[in-house]
C-alpha positions in Angstrom: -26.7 9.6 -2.5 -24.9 11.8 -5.2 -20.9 10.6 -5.3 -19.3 14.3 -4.2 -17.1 15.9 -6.8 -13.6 14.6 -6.9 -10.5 17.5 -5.6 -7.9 18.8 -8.5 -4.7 18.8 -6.6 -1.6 19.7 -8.4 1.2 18.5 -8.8 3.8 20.5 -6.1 7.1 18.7 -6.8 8.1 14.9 -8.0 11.4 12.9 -6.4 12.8 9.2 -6.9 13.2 7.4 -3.7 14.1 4.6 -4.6 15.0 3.1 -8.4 11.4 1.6 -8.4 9.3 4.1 -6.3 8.6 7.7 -7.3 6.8 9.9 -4.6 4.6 13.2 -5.9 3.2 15.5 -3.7 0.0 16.9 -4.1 -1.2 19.9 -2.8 -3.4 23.6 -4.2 -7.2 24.7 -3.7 -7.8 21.3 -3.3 -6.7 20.3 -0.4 -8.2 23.2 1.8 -10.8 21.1 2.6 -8.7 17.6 3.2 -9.2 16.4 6.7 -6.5 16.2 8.2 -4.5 12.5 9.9 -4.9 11.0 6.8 -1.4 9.1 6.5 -1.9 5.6 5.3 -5.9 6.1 3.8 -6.6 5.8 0.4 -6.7 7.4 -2.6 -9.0 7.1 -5.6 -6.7 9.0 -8.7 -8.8 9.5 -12.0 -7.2 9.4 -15.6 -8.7 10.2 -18.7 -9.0 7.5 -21.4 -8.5 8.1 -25.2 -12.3 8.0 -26.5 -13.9 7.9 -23.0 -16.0 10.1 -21.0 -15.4 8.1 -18.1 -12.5 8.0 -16.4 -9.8 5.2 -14.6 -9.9 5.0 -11.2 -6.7 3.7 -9.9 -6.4 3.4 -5.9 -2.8 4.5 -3.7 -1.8 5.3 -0.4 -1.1 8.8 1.4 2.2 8.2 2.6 2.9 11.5 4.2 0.7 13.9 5.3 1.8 17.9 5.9 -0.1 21.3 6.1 -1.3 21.8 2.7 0.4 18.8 0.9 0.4 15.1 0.7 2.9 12.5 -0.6 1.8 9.4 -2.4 4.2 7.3 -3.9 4.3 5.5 -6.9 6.1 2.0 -7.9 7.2 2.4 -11.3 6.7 -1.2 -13.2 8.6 -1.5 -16.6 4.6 -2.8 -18.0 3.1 0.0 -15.4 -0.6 1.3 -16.3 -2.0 4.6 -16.6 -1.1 5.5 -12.5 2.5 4.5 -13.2 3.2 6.1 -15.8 2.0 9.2 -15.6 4.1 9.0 -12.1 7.1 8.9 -14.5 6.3 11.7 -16.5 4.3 14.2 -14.7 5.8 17.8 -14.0 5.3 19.8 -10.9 2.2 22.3 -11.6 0.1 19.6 -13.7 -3.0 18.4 -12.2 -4.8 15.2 -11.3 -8.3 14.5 -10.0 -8.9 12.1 -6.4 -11.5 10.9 -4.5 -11.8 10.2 -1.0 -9.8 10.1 1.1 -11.2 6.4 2.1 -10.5 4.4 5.6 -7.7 3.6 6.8 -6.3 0.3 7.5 -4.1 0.2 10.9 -2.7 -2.5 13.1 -4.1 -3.0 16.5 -1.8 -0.9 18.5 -3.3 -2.9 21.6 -1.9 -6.1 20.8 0.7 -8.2 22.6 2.9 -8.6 19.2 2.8 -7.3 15.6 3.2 -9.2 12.2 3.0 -7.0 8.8 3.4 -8.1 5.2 3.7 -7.1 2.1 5.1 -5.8 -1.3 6.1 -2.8 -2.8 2.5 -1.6 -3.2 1.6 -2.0 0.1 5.0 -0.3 1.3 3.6 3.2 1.6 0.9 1.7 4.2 3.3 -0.6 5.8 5.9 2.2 6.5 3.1 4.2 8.3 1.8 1.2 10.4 5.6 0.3 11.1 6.3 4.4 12.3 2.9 4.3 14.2 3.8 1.0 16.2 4.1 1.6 19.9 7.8 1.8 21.5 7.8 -1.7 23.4 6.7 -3.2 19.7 7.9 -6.3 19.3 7.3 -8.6 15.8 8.3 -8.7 12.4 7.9 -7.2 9.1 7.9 -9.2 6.2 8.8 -6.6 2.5 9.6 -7.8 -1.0 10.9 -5.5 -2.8 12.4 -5.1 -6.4 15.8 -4.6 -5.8 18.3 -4.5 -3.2 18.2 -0.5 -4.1 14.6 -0.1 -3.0 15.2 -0.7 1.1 13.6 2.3 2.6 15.1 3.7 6.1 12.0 3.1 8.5 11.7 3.6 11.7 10.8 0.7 13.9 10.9 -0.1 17.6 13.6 -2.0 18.9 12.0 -5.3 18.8 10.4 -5.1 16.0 12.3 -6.6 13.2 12.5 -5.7 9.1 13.0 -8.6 6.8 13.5 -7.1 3.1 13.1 -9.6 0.3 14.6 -9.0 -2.9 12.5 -10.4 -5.7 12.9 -9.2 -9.7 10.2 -10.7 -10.9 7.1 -9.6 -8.2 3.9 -11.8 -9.7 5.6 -14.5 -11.2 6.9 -15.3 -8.0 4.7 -15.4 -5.2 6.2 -18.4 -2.9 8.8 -15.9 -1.7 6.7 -13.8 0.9 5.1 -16.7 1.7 7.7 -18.6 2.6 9.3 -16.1 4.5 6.4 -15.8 6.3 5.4 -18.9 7.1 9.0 -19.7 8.6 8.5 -16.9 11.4 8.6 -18.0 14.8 4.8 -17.7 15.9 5.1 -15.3 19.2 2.5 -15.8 22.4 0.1 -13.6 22.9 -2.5 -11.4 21.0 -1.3 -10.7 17.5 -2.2 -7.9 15.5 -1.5 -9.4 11.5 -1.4 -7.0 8.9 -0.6 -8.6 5.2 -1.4 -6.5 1.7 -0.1 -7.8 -1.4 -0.9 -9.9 -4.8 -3.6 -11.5 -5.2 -2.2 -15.2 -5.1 0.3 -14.8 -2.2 -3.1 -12.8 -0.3 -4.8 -16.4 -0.8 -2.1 -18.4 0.6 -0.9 -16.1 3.5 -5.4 -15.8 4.1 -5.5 -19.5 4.4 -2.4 -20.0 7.1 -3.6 -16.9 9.2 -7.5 -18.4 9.2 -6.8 -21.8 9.2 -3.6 -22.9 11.0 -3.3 -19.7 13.0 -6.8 -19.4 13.6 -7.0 -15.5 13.6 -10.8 -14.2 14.2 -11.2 -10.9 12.2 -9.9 -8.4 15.2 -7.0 -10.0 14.7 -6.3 -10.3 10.9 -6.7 -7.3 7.9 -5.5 -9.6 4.7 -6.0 -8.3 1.6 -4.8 -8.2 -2.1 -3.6 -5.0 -3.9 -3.0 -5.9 -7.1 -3.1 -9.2 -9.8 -0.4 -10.7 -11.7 -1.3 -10.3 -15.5 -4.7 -7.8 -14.6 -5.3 -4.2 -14.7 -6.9 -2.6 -11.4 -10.6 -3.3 -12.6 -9.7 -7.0 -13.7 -8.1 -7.4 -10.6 -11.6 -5.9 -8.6 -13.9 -9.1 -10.4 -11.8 -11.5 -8.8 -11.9 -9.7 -5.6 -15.3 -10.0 -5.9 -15.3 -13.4 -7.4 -12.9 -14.4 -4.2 -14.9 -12.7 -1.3 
């Protein structure tokens, strides 16, 4: 089957939320045809490459979803590739080619209690599983972050409980997530875990949840979004390599 054409959207306007996040908002022609509850799918953004017909394909999350526009935000590494850092230059009425949107990825909203980790490039999806979690939610979220500066206002049930971990140095340091994980009390019950993050903290966090926990696959989505020291299609071979 032919791969459909991918959507121009332009670029509608371009804020900083936090020192290390930058949200654009997409929206034009392109979006007429968008279906519509898309908050939290995927993305597939194509840039050009100097010398190449073919272009990068680098994959984010629709964070917000209104009539006629989406938000996707952006975290803005000092050694960012192409995504990045055309997030920190691009001017509202530019344009940028997608695919998809692609499945989304939610917790199980039936479950007893809720467990969700992750990094900054998983935030965007987090924040919309954390806002879509039922009122009588009880769990924990476990974020690393940065700095202190990117803490995002989200809101979550009552008994559901944030824990924001500040780390400079996201990659060279993956013991922190896990750790803070791994110290959680484990709650009775059904769980629902949902962990997105590098690719060597996804490995450890995958063996505790499979192993010592036990989690079947109705229970557990576990995967990694990016890899310390690789580019997006470096990072997809050892996906591959790993699965």
């Amino acid at each position: 089957m032919a791969r459909p054409d991918p959507r121009t959207l332009e670029v509608i306007r371009v804020k900083q939320i936090t020192p290390n996040m930058r949200r654009v908002t997409l929206g034009g022609k392109g979006l007429i045809s968008f279906p519509d509850d898309q908050e939290s799918a995927y993305l597939k953004m194509l840039f050009q490459q100097e010398g190449s017909d073919r272009p990068m394909l680098r994959t984010y999350t629709v964070r917000y979803q209104r009539d006629n526009e989406i938000d996707v935000d952006f975290v803005l590494h000092h050694d960012g590739g192409p995504a990045a850092k055309w997030a920190a230059a691009v001017k509202p009425g530019e344009t940028i080619d997608i695919r998809g949107p692609g499945p989304k990825k939610l917790v199980d909203n039936t479950a007893d209690w809720f467990l969700i980790v992750g990094d900054m490039t998983a935030l965007p999806a987090i924040s919309v599983n954390i806002e879509n979690l039922p009122a009588n939610a009880k769990g924990h979220a476990v974020i690393e972050i940065i700095e202190k500066e990117d803490i995002q206002d989200l809101s979550a049930p009552e008994n559901f409980d944030i824990h924001w971990l500040v780390n400079p140095r996201p990659g060279e340091d993956s013991q922190m997530l896990v750790s803070k994980t791994l110290s959680l009390p484990w709650q009775n019950g059904k769980p629902s875990v949902w962990a997105a993050c590098e690719f060597s903290a996804m490995r450890q966090l995958r063996e505790y949840f499979r192993n010592d926990r036990q989690l079947d696959k109705s229970e557990l989505y576990i995967s990694s979004y990016w890899k310390h020291g690789n580019d997006e299609d470096a990072h997809k071979i050892a996906k591959r390599a790993d699965a």
